[in-house]
C-alpha positions in Angstrom: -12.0 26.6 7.1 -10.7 25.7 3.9 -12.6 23.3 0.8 -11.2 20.2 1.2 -11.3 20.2 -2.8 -8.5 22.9 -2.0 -6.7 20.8 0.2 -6.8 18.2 -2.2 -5.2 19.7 -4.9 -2.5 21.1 -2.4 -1.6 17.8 -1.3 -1.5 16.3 -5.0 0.8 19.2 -6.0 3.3 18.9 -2.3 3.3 15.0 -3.6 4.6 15.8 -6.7 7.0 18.4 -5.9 8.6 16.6 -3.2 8.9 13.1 -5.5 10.8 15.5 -8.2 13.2 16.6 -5.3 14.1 13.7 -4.6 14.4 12.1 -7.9 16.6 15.2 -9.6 18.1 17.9 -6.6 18.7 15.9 -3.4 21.7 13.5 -3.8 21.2 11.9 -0.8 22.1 8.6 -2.1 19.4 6.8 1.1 16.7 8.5 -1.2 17.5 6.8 -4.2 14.6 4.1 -3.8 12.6 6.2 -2.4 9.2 6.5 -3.5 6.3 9.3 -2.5 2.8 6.8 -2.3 0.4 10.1 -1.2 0.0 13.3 0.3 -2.6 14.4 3.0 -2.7 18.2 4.0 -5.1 19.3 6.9 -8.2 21.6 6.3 -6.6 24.5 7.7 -3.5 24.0 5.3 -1.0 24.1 8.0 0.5 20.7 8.2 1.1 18.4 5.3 1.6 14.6 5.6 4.0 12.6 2.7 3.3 9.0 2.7 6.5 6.9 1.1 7.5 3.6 0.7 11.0 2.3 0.1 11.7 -0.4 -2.3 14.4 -3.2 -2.4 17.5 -4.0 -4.7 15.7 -6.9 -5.5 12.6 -8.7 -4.6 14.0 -10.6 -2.0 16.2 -7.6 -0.7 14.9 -5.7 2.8 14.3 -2.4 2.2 17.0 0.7 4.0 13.9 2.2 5.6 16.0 3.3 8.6 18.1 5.2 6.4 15.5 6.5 4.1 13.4 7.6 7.5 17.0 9.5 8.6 17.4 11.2 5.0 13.8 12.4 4.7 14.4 13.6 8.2 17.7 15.8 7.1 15.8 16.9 3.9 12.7 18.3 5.4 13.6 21.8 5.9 15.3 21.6 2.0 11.6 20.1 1.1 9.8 22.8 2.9 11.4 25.2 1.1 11.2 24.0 -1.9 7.1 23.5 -1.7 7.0 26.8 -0.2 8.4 28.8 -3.0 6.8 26.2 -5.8 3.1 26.4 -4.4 2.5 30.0 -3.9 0.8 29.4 -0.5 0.9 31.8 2.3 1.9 29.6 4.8 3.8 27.3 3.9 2.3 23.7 5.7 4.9 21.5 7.7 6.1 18.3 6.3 6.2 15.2 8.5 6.7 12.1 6.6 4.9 8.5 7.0 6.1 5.2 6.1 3.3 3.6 3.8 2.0 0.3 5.3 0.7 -0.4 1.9 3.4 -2.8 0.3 3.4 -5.0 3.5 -0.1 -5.4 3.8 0.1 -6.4 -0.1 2.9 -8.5 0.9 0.7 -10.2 3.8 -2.1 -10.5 1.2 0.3 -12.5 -1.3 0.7 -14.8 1.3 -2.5 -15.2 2.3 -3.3 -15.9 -1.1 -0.9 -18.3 -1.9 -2.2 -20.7 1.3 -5.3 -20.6 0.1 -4.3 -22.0 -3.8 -2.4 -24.5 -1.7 -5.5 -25.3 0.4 -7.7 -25.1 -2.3 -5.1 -27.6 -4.6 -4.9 -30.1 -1.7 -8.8 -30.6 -1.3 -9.0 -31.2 -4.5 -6.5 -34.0 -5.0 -8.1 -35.4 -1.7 -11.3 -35.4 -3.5 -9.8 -36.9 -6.8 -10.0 -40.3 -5.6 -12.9 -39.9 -2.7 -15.8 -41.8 -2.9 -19.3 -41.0 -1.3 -19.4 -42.3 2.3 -22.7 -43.5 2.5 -24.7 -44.4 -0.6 -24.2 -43.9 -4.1 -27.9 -42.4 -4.9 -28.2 -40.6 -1.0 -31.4 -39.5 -2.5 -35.0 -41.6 -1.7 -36.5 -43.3 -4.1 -40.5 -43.2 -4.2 -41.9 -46.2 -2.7 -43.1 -48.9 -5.1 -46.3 -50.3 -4.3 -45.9 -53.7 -3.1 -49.8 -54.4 -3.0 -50.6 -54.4 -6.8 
């Protein structure tokens, strides 16, 4: 068994090379807004995982992540080789490649974030103009003695 520390730095250095790949030597235009999140490798060093997300033209824009899933696909073996003879491993570890959940759970959180604002804004103009419901004071006053 290898140190995960190890494993670690294998899967920092698989992130980066792959990212540079497909920034500067793969021209697959589907790749072009593509971006590597994280890398994962398994203890043994056998099997890597690439986490990437793909971003919009614009903010509004969906994502190409059929096309990006297809390209990656196409590219691994290209990858594969290119991590092999750039990390000096023995064996070089398969690539399988994960669409990051990260920017629509971020996305989800944006949302959930903005209902609340709009919940919160809303009980406070309700409470602008509120008055108590029962008295003003709801507090007891000490009994005056009636007897002196």
């Amino acid at each position: 068994m290898v140190d995960q520390a190890r494993a670690n730095r294998l899967a920092k250095r698989i992130a980066q090379i792959v990212a540079s790949a497909i920034e500067y030597e793969i021209k697959d235009p589907r790749l072009t807004r593509v971006t590597i999140t994280d890398a994962r490798v398994t203890g043994d060093l056998h099997d890597a995982t690439v986490f990437y997300t793909v971003l919009g033209e614009t903010v509004d824009a969906e994502p190409d992540a059929e096309g990006a899933a297809a390209a990656l696909a196409s590219a691994t073996g290209v990858l594969r080789s290119m991590v092999g003879q750039r990390t000096g491993v023995r064996f070089t570890p398969t690539l399988s490649f994960i669409r990051d959940a990260v920017p629509e759970g971020v996305k989800r959180f944006d949302e959930l974030l903005a209902r609340a604002r709009d919940s919160d804004a809303e009980v406070a103009r309700l409470a602008a103009g509120a008055t108590p419901a029962g008295d003003p004071d709801p507090y007891k006053a000490p009994r005056e003695d009636d007897a002196e």
